[in-house]
N, C-alpha and C positions, 0 to 999 in steps of 0.2 A: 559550729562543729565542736570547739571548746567545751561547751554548754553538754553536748551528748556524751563527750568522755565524760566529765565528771559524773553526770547522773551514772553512768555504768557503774563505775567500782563502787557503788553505795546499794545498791541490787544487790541483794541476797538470792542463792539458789536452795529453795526449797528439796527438801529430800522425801521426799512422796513413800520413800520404800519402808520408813519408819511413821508412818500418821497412823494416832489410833485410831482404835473405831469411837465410833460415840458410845457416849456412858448412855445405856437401854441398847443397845443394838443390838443385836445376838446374830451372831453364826451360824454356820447351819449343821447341823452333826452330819459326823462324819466317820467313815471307816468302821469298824465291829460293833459301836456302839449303836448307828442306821443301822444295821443289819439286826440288829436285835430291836432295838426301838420301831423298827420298820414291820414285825414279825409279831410284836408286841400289839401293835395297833388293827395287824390286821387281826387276827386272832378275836381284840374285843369287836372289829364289825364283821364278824362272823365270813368274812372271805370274801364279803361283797362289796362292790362300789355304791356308795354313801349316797351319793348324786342320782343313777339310774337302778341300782339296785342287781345289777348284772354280778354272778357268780364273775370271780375273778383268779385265777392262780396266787399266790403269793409273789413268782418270778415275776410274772407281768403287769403286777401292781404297781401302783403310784400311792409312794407314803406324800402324801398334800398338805402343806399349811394352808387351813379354811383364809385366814389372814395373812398375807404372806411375809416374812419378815420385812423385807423393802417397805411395807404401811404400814408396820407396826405390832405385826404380828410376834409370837416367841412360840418356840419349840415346847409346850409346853400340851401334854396329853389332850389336854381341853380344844387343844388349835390343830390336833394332827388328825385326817381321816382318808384312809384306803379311797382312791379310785379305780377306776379302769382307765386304760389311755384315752380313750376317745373324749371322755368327760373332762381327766386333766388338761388331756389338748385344748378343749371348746374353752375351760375355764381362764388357762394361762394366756386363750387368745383374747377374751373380751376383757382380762385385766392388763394388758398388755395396747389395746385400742384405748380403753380409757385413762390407763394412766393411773387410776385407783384399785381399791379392792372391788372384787364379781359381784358388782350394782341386784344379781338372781339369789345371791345367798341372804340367809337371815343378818342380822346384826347382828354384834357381838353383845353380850349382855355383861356389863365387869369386868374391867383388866384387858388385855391382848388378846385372851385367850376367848373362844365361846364356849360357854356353858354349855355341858353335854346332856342331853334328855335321855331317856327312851325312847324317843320318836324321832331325834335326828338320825341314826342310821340302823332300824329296827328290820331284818331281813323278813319279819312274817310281814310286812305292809308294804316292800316291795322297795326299799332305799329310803332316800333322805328328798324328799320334793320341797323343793321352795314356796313361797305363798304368792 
């Protein structure tokens, strides 16, 4: 029992409420700047969900990281696209089962972010379809 006091007063108590994040992690926006940033993106895909091509409100939209920061992803225009709920639902469940990023999207081509085409979320062709 000797033996366990000592070990105790040599234990440090970490303070959790000050740990950084890691150097590459990013945040997720937040407050005026989403609302704009979120307004912004929908706007470039024309109102529609990327994924099924479905007209969508702006209200009811889901601004989405294609990559989501948890894997690696960053906030970065290249990685954000308007869904509808039903898509970000399907999306956040089968990354959320695996454990990785949505195994149905393309790859990321360079950096965090994917490479934007024309043809990832073109509303004359009906959304953004996986291969």
């Amino acid at each position: 029992m000797a033996e366990l006091r000592t070990l105790q007063s040599r234990i440090k108590t970490l303070n959790t409420r000050r740990v950084n994040i890691l150097k590459g992690e990013q945040r997720r926006v937040s407050g005026s700047a989403r609302v704009s940033l979120k307004r912004h993106i929908w706007l470039r895909d024309a109102g529609q969900c990327c994924i099924c091509g479905r007209v969508v409100d702006l209200c009811d939209s889901e601004l989405d990281h294609r990559i989501a920061l948890q894997f690696g992803g960053g906030n970065e225009e290249t990685n954000l696209w308007t869904l509808c709920a039903e898509c970000h639902r399907q999306k956040s469940a089968r990354e959320a089962a695996s454990g990785m990023p949505d195994p149905t999207l393309p790859e990321v081509s360079g950096g965090s972010g994917r490479e934007t085409t024309s043809s990832d979320c073109n509303p004359t062709r009906g959304g953004y379809h996986p291969a």
